[in-house]
C-alpha positions as MATLAB code, in Angstrom:
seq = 'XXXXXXXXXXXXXXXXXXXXXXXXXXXXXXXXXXXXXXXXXXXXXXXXXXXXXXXXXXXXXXXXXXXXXXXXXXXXXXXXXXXXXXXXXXXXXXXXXXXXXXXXXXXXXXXXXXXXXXXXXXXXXXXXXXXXXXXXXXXXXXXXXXXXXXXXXXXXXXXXXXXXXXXXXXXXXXXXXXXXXXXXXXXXXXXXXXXXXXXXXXXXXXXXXXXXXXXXXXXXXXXXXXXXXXXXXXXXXXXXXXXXXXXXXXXXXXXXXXXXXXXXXXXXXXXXXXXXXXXXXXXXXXXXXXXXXXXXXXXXXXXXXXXXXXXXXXXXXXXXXXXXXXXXXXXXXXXXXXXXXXXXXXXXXXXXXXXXXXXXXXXXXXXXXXXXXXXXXXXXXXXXXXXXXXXXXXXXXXXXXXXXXXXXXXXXXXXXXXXXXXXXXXXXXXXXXXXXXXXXXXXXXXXXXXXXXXXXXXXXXXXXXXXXXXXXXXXXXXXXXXXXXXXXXXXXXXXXX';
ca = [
      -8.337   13.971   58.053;
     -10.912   11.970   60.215;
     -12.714   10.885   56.585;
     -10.213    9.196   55.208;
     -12.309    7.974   52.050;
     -13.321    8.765   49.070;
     -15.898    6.904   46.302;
     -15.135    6.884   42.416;
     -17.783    6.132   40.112;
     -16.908    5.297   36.716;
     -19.819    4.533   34.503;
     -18.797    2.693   31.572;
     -20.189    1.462   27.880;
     -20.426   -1.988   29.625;
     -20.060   -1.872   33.201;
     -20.046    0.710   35.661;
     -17.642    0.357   38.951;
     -18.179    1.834   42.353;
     -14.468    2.088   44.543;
     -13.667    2.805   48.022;
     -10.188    4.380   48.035;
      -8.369    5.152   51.074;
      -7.341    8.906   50.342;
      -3.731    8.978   52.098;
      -2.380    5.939   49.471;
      -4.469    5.421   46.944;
      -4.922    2.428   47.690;
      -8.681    0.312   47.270;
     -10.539   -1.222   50.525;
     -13.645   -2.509   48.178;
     -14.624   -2.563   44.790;
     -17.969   -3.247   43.260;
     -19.324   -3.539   39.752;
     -22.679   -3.984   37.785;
     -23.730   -4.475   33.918;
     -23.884   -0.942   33.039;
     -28.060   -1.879   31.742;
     -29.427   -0.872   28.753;
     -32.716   -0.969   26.385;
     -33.669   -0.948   23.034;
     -36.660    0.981   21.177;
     -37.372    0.895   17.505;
     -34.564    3.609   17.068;
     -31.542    2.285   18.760;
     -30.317    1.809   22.093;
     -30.289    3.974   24.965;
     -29.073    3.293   28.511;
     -31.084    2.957   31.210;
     -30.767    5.598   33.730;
     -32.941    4.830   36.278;
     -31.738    1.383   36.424;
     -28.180    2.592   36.864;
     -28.761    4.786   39.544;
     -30.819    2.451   41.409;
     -27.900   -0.038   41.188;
     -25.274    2.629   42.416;
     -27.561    4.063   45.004;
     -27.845    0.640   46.760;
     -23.686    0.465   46.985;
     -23.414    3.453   48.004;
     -25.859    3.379   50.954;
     -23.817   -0.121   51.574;
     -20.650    1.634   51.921;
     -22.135    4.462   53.887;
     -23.935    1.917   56.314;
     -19.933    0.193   57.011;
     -17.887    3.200   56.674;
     -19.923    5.953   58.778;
     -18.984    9.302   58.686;
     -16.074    8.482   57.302;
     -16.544    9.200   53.051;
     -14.981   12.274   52.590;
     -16.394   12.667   48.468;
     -17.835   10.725   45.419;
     -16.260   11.669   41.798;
     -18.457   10.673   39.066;
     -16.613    9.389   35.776;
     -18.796    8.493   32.163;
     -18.691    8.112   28.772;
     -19.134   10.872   26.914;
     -21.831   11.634   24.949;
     -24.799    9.857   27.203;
     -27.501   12.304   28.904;
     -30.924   13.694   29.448;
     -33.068   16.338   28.854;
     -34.550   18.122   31.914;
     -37.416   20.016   32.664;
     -37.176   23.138   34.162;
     -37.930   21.973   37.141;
     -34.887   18.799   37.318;
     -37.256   16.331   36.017;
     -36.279   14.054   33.432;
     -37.828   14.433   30.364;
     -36.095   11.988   28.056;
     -34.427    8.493   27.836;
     -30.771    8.263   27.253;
     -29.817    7.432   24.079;
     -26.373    5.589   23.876;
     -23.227    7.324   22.758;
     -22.970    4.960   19.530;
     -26.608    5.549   18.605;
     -27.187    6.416   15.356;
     -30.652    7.669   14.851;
     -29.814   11.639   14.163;
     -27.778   10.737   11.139;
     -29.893   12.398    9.336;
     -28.736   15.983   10.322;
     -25.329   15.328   10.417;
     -25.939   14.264    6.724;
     -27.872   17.086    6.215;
     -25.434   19.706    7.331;
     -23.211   21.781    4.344;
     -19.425   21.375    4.046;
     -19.215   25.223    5.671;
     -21.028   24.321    8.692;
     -18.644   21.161    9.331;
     -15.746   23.545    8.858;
     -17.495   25.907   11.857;
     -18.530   23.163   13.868;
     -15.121   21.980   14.042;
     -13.334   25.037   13.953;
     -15.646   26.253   17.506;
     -15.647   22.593   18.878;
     -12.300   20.743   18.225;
     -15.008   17.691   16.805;
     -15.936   16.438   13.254;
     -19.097   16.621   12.885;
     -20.966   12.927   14.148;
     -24.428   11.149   15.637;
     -21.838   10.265   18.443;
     -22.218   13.557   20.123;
     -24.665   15.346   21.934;
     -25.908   18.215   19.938;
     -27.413   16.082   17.537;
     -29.195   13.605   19.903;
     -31.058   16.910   21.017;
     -32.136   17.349   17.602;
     -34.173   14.180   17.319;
     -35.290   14.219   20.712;
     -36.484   17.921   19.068;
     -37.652   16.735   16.114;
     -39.692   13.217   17.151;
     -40.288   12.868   20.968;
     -43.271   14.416   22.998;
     -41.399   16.832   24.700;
     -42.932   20.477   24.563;
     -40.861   21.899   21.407;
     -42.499   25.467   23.152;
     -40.108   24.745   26.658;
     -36.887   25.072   27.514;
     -35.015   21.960   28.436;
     -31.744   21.793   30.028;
     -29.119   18.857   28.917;
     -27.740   16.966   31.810;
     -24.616   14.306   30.985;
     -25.615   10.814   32.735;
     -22.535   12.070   35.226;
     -24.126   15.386   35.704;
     -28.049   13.391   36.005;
     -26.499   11.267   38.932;
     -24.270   14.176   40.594;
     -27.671   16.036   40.857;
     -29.667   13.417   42.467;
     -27.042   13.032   44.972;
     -26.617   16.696   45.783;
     -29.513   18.836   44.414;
     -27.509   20.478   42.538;
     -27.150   20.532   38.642;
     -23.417   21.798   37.036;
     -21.435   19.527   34.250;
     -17.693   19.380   33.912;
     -14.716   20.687   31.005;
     -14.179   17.527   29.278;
     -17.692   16.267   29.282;
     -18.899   19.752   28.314;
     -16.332   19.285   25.052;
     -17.944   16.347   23.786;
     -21.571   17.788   23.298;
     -20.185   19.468   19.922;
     -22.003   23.241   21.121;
     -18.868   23.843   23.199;
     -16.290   26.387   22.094;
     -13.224   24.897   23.663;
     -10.990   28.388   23.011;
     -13.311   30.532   24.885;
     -14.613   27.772   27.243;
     -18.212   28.771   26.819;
     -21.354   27.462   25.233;
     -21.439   28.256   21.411;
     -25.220   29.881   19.991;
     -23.851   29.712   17.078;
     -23.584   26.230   16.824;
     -27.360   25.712   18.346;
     -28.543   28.280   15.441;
     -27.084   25.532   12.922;
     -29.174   23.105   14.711;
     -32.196   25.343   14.943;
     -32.299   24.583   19.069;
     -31.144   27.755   20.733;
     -34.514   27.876   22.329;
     -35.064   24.237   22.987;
     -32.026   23.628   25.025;
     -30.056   25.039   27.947;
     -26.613   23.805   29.605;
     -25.735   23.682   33.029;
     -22.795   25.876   34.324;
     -19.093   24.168   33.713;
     -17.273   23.497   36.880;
     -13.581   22.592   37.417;
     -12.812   18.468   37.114;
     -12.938   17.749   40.873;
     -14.376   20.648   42.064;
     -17.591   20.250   44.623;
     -20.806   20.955   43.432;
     -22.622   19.949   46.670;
     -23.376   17.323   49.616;
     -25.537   14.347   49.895;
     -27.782   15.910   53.215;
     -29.685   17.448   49.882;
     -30.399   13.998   48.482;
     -33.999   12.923   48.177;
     -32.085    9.492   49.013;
     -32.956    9.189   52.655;
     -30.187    6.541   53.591;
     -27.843    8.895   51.971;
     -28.564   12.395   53.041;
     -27.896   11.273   56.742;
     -24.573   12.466   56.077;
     -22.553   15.325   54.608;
     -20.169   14.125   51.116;
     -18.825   15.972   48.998;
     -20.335   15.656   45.426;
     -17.880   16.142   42.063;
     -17.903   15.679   38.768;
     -14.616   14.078   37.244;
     -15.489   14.391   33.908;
     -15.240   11.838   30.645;
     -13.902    8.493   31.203;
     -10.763    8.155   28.314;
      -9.452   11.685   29.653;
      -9.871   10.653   33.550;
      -8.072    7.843   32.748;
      -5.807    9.508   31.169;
      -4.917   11.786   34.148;
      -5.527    8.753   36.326;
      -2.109    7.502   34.808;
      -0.585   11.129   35.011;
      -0.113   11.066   31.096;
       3.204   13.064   30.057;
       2.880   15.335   26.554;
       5.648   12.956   24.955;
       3.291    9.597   25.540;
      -0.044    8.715   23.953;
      -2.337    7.009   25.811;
      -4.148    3.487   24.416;
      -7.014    2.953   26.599;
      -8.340   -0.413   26.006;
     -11.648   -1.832   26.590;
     -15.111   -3.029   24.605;
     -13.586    0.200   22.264;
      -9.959    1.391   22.813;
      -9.105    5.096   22.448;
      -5.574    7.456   21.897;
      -5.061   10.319   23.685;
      -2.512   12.744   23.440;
      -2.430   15.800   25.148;
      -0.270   19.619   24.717;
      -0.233   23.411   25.801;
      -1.943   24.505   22.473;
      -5.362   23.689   20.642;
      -5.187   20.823   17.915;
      -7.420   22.616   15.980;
      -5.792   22.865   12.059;
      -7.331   21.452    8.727;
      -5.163   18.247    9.125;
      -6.889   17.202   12.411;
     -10.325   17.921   10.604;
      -9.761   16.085    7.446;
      -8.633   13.258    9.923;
     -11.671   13.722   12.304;
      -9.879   13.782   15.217;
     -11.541   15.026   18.087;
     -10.228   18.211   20.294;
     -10.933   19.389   23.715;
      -9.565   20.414   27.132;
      -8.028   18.533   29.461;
      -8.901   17.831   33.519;
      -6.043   20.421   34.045;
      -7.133   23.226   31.642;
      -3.239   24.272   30.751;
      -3.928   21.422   28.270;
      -5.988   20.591   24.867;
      -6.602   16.845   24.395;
      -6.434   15.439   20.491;
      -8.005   12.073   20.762;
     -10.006    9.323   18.815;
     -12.141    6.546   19.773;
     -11.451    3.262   17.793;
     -14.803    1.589   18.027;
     -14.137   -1.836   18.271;
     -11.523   -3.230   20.555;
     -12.286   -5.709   23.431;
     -15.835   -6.482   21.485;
     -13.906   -8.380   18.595;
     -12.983  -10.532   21.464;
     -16.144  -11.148   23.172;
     -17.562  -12.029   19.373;
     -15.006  -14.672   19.061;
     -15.546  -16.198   22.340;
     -19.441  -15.878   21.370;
     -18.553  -17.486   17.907;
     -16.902  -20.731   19.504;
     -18.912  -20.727   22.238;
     -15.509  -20.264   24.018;
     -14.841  -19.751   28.186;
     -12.291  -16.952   29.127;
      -9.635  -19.860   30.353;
      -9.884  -21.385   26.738;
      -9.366  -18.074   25.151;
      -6.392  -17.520   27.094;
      -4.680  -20.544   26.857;
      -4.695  -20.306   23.017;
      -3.699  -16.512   23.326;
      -0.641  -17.888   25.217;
       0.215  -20.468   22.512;
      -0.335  -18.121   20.094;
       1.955  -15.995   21.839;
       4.616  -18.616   22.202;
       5.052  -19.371   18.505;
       5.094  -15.539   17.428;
       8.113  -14.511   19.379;
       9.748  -17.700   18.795;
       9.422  -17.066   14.909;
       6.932  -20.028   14.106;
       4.438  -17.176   13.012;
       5.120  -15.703    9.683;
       2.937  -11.992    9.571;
       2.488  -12.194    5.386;
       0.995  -15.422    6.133;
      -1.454  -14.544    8.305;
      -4.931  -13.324    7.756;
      -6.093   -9.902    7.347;
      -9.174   -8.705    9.157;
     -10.112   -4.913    8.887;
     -11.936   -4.990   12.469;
     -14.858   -2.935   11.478;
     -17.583   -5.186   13.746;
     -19.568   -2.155   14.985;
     -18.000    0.987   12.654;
     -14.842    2.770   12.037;
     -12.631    5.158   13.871;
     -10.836    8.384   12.169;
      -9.655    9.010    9.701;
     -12.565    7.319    8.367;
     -15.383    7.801   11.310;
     -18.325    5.869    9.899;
     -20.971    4.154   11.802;
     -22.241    2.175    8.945;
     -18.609    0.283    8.157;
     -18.466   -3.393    8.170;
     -15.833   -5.984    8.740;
     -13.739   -7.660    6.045;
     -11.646  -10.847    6.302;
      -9.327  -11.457    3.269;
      -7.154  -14.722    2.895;
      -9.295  -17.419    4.413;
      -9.196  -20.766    3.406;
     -10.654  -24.447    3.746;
      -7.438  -25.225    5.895;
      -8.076  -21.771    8.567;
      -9.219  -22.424   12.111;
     -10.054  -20.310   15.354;
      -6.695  -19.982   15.977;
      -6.219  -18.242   12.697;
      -9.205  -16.123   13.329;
      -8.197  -15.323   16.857;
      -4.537  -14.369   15.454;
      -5.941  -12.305   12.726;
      -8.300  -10.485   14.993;
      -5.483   -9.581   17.139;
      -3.296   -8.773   14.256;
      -6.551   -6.594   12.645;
      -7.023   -4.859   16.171;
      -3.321   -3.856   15.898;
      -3.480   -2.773   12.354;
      -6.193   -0.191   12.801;
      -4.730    1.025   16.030;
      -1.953    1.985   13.620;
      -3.641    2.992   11.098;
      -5.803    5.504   13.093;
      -2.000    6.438   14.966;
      -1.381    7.862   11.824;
      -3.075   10.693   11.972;
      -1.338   11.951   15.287;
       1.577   13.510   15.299;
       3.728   10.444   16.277;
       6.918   12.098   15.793;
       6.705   13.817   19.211;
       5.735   10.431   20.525;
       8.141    8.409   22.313;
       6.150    5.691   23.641;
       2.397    4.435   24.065;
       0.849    3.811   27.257;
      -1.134    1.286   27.405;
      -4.108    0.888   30.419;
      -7.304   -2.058   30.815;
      -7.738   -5.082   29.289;
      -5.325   -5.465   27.078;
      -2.303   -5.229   29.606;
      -3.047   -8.833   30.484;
      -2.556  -10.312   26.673;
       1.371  -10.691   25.903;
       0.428  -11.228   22.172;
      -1.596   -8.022   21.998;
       0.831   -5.931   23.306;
       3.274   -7.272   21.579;
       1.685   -6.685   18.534;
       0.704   -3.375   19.154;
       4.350   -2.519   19.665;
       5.572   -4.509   16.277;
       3.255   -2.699   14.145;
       3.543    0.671   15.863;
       7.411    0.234   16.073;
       7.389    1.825   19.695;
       8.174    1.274   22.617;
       5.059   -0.042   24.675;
       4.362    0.314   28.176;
       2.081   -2.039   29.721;
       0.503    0.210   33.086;
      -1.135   -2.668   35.229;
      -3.308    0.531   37.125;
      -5.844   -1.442   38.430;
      -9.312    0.771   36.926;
      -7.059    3.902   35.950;
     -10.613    5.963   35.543;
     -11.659    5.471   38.847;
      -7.733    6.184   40.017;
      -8.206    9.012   37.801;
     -11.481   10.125   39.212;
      -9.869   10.033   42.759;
      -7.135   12.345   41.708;
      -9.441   14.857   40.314;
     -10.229   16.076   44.212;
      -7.178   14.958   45.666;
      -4.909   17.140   43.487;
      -1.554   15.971   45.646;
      -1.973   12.258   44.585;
       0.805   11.323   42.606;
       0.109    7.572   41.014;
       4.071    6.621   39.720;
       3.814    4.419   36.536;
       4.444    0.943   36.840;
       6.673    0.165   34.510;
       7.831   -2.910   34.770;
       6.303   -4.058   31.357;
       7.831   -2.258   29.273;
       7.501   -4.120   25.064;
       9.925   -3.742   22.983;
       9.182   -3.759   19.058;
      11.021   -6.820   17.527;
      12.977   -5.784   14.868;
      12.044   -9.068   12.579;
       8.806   -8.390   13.252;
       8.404   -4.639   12.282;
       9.562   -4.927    8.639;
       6.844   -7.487    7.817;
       4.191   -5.518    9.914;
       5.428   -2.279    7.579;
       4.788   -4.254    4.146;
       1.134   -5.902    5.796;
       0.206   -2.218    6.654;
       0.526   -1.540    2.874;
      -1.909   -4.030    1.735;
      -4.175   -3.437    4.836;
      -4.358    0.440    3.608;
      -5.229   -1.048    0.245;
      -8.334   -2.802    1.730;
      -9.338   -0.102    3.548;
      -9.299    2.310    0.672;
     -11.020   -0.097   -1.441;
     -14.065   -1.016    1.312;
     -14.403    2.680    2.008;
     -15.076    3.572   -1.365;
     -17.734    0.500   -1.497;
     -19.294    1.425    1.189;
     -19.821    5.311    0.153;
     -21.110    3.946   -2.655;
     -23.943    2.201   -0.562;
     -24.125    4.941    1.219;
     -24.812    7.609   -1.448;
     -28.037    4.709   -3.326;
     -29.625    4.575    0.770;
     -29.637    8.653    1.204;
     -31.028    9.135   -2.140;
     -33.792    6.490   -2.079;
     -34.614    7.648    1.438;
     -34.913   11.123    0.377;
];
C-alpha cells in the first residue's frame, strides 16, 4: 500500500482528537487535540460546529501538507445524539444543541405511557431529551426554520463527513441513537415521526456500513484539502467504537470512562424485553451488525473529579498524590468502607434505572472532623457505587469480567474499587484513545488490537462483604431522593402547565 495512513477523528463531550495511525501496526505517528468548543443560549448549550470544524480542518491540512499523498482515509467518531438540521440544499439550518440538553423535556413529558412502550419497542431507547428525535421537535416548535420545508438531520459526524466529501450518508450506531430508528428492520420508523408530529419536517440521510466510504476529499470546498484523493467514512458513535476499538467479547462488559462513563455489552439477539425498558437501558446495533448493543450512559464520571479539583483549587499532581495515599491505606486495611462517606454522584443527573436529568447530588455522613481526603474517597467510593448500581440492571450473570478503557485506567484506587463493589474481575486496557483505535479498525477490518492485560484487579475478598452491606444503604438513599425529587418534579409540571 503506497498510503500507508489513515486519520481518526473522535469528537468528544470535551475534547475532540485528530490521530495519524500507521495502517500496517496500528501504531500512532502524531496525535493532536482541541477543547471540543461550545456555547450557551437562553435554552441550554449547544456545541459549536463551525468552530469544531475549523479547528479539525486546520490539522488536517497540517497533516496533509507533511504526509503527501500518503493518507489513505479519515473515520469520523462522535457522541451520539449531537447534529443539525439541513436545508435541502446541505446548508445548515440550525445550531447544535448538546447531547445532555434538556430543553425538549417538555414532549418527552408530554408523551402517554403507550407511546413510550412503542418508542421503545421500535427503537431499543426509553424515551429521553438526550436523543435526537426530540431536539427536532423544538427546533420545530420554536426556531425560524420554515415549518413548510423539509429539513434533513445530519449527526455532527455525518455534518463534518459531508464537508469533507460532498457527500451526505450517517452510520448504524449513530442512526440508533436518534430514537426514529427501528433497529429490527434497520430502517427509519414514520411511525415514530407521526408521534412527534414531524414526518414532514424532517428527512434522514441513507445508513451506510461503520467504515464504509462515502466519498473523497477532491469534492471538498476545502481547497488545501481537495488537492488530494481520501477516503471519507463514518465510524459511528463514540462508546460503541470504542468498544470495537478494544475488540469487546459477548462474555465482557465494557466501562468506558471519561467526563461520563458508559457499559456496554453486546450479543447475537435484540435486548429488547419489558425488563430492559423498565430499566431504561438503551438498545441498538453494533459496528458489526451480527450484534445488538444494550448499553447505558452514567452521566457523571470523570466530571466529579474535575469539580473536586475545582473545589480545592487543586493541580492534577496534588490530586494524584492523595489518590495514591488514599490508595495505600485501602489495600493495606487502614480504610474501613462503613466508615466512609456516602455520596450518590448525581452532579449533572442520573443514569438508568433511574434516567433523570433533573437529579441532584447527596452526601450523607459528613462531619466537623471530614476533609478533602474524605470527600475525594467518598467521591470515588460514590462513582463506584452507582456504576454498580446501574450494573444491575444487565444481565451480569453472563458477565465474567469488566473492561475497563480512558481515564480511569490510570487511578489504582478507582479500579480497585470498581472491582470490590462489582465483585469481578477487572481489567485495566491501557489502549491509548480506544475510539480513535476503534475508528481505525472500522476500515481496516484485518486489524486485530490484542488486549493488554497486564492489569488485571482482583476483588478483595475483605473488601466485597462491606461494599455488599454499603450498597444496601446506598439503595436506600437512592430510593428515598428519587421519590423527593418526583415529588418536585410533579409541583414544577403542574405550575408550569
Amino acid at each position: 500500500m503506497n498510503k500507508q495512513y489513515s486519520i481518526s477523528i473522535d469528537i468528544g463531550t470535551t475534547n475532540t482528537k485528530v490521530s495519524l495511525y500507521h495502517i500496517e501496526n496500528c501504531s500512532v505517528e502524531r496525535r493532536e487535540k482541541f477543547k471540543t468548543a461550545k456555547f450557551t443560549d437562553k435554552y441550554g448549550e449547544l456545541f459549536d460546529v463551525d468552530s469544531i470544524y475549523r479547528e479539525i480542518e486546520k490539522l488536517l491540512i497540517m497533516f496533509i501538507k507533511e504526509f503527501p499523498n500518503k493518507i489513505d482515509s479519515i473515520n469520523i467518531a462522535s457522541v451520539g445524539e449531537v447534529g443539525v438540521l439541513l436545508t435541502s440544499n446541505f446548508e445548515r439550518a440550525t445550531d447544535a444543541i448538546a447531547w445532555y440538553d434538556t430543553r425538549s423535556n417538555k414532549f418527552i413529558k408530554d408523551l402517554t405511557e403507550e407511546e413510550k412502550k412503542k418508542i421503545y419497542k421500535i427503537t431499543g431507547l426509553p424515551a429521553h431529551t438526550n436523543y435526537v428525535v426530540s431536539k427536532i421537535k423544538w427546533l420545530y416548535e420554536y426556531r425560524k426554520v420554515n415549518t413548510n420545508d423539509q429539513y434533513i438531520w445530519a449527526n455532527i459526524s455525518d455534518y463534518i463527513a459531508y464537508l469533507l466529501s460532498g457527500n451526505l450518508r450517517t452510520e448504524y450506531t449513530l442512526a440508533c441513537r436518534t430514537m426514529c430508528f427501528d433497529i429490527r428492520k434497520k430502517s427509519w420508523s414514520n411511525e415514530i415521526l407521526d408521534i412527534f408530529g414531524i414526518r414532514n419536517f424532517v428527512t434522514f440521510p441513507k445508513v451506510i456500513l461503520s467504515g464504509e466510504t462515502i466519498g473523497y476529499t477532491n469534492s471538498s470546498d476545502s481547497k488545501n484539502i481537495a488537492k488530494e484523493s481520501i477516503a471519507i467514512k463514518i465510524a459511528g458513535h463514540d462508546h460503541i467504537v470504542g468498544a470495537d476499538g478494544i475488540d469487546l467479547q459477548e462474555n465482557e462488559l465494557l466501562n468506558s470512562t471519561g467526563t461520563t462513563e458508559g457499559l456496554l455489552g453486546i450479543n447475537n439477539s435484540s435486548h429488547i424485553n419489558y425488563e430492559h425498558y423498565k430499566n431504561k437501558l438503551s438498545s441498538g446495533v453494533y459496528v458489526n451488525l451480527d450484534f445488538y448493543t444494550l448499553f447505558s450512559s452514567i452521566p457523571t464520571g470523570g466530571i466529579a473529579l474535575e469539580w473536586f479539583q475545582r473545589l480545592f483549587n487543586m493541580g492534577f499532581n496534588t490530586f494524584s498524590e492523595i489518590s495514591d495515599e488514599l490508595y495505600r491505606d485501602y489495600i493495606n486495611g487502614n480504610i474501613d468502607l462503613q466508615e466512609c462517606l456516602t455520596i450518590i454522584p448525581h452532579l449533572n443527573g442520573s443514569g438508568p434505572p433511574f434516567k433523570n436529568n433533573l437529579s441532584k447530588g447527596l452526601i450523607y455522613g459528613i462531619t466537623t472532623d471530614t476533609d478533602k481526603k474524605d470527600l475525594l474517597l467518598g467521591i470515588f467510593i460514590g462513582l463506584s457505587m452507582e456504576m454498580t448500581y446501574v450494573s444491575k440492571s444487565f444481565p451480569m450473570n453472563n458477565i465474567d469480567r469488566i473492561v475497563v478503557i480512558g481515564p480511569a485506567v490510570k487511578n489504582k484506587l478507582w479500579l480497585q474499587l470498581k472491582a470490590d463493589f462489582l465483585n469481578k474481575n477487572i481489567v485495566s486496557v491501557n489502549t491509548d484513545e480506544a475510539v480513535s483505535l476503534g475508528a481505525l479498525r472500522t476500515s481496516y477490518k484485518y486489524q486485530y488490537v490484542k488486549k493488554d492485560e497486564t492489569k488485571v484487579i482482583k476483588p478483595l475478598p475483605k473488601n466485597t462483604r462491606k461494599a455488599k452491606n454499603m450498597m444496601k444503604d446506598y439503595e436506600v438513599f437512592y430510593k428515598t431522593k428519587k421519590e423527593v425529587l418526583l415529588g418536585e418534579e410533579d409541583k414544577n409540571y403542574k405550575l408550569n402547565n
